[in-house]
C-alpha positions as CSV (number, residue, x, y, z in Angstrom):
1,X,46.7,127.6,42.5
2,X,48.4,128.5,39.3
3,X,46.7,128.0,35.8
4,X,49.7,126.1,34.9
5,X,50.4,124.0,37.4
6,X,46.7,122.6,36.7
7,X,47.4,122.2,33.2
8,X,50.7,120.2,34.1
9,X,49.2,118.0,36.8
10,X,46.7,117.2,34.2
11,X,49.2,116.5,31.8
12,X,51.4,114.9,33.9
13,X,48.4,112.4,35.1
14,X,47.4,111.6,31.8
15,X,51.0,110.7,30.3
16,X,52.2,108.7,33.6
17,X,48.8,107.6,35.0
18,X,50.2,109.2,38.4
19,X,47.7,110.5,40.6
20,X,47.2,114.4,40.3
21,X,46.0,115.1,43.9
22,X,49.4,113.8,45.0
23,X,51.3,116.0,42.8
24,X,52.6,119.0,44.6
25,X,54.9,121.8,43.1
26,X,58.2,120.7,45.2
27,X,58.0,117.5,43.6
28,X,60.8,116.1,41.0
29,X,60.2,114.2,37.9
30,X,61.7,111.6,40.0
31,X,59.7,111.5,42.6
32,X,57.5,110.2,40.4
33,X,59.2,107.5,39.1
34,X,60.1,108.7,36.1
35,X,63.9,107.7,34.5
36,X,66.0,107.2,31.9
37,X,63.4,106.8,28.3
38,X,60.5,107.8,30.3
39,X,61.8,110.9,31.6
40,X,63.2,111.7,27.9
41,X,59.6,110.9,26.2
42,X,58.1,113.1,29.0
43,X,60.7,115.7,28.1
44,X,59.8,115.8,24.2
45,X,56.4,115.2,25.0
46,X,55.4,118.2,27.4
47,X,57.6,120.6,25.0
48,X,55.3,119.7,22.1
49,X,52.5,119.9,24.7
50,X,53.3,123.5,25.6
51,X,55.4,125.1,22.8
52,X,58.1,125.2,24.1
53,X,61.2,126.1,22.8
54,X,63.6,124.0,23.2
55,X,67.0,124.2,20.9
56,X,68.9,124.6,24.2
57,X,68.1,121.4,26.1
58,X,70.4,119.1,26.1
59,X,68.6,115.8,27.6
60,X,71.8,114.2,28.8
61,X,72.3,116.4,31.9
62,X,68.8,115.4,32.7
63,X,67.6,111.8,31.7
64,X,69.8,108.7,32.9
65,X,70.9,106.0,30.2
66,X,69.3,102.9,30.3
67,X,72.3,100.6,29.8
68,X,73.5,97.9,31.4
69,X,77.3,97.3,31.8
70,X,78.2,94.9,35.2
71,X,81.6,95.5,34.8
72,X,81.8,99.3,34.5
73,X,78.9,99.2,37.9
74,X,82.4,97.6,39.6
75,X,84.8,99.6,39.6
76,X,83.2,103.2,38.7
77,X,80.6,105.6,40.5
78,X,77.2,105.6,39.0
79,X,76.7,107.9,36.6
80,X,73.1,108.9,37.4
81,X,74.9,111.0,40.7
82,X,75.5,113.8,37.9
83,X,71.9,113.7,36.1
84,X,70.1,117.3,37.3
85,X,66.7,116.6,38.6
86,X,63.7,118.6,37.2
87,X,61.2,120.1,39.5
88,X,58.0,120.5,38.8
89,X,58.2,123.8,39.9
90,X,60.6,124.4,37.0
91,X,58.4,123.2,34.7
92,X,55.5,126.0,35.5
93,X,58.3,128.4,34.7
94,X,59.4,127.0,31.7
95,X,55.2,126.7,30.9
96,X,54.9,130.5,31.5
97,X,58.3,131.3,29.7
98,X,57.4,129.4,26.5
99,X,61.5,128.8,26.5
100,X,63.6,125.6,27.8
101,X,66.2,126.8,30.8
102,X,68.5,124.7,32.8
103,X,66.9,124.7,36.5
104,X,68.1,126.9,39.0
105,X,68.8,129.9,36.2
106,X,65.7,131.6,36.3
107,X,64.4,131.2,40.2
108,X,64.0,127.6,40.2
């Protein structure tokens, strides 16, 4: 297995207690479990972690809002539906590239 992947199950196990044996590379952040203000202090988190750079990430496209609005659930389509999930697979590349990209533009 790849050096990196290691590194990010271990990293990933210790900053969301989630078990790293159970962590394969196909996964998505939100497989496990992880939304809204977790995803986004996961985010900031693993670029500090790694050195990544980062001044392209936007973390809209990928972490849903954590508001609650009854109404607006009524009559309009979830938002989340347009959030772009993050494999873990794209975060080894992003590890290996020291440089944030969108997934799916570098062989994600």
């Amino acid at each position: 297995m790849e050096k990196e992947f290691d590194e990010l199950k271990e990293f990933l196990g210790d900053f969301f207690s989630y078990k790293k044996n159970k962590i394969t590379i196909e996964m998505s952040l939100d497989d496990l479990g992880m939304y809204g203000d977790d995803k986004r202090d996961f985010l900031q988190s693993f670029l500090q972690r790694f050195n990544i750079e980062s001044s392209n990430l936007d973390y809209d496209k990928f972490c849903e809002l954590e508001t609650f609005n009854p109404i607006k659930n009524l009559f309009f389509s979830k938002k989340d539906d347009k959030i772009i999930k993050i494999s873990i697979n794209h975060l080894v590349n992003v590890i290996k590239s020291k440089k944030w990209h969108n997934p799916n533009s570098i062989n994600d």
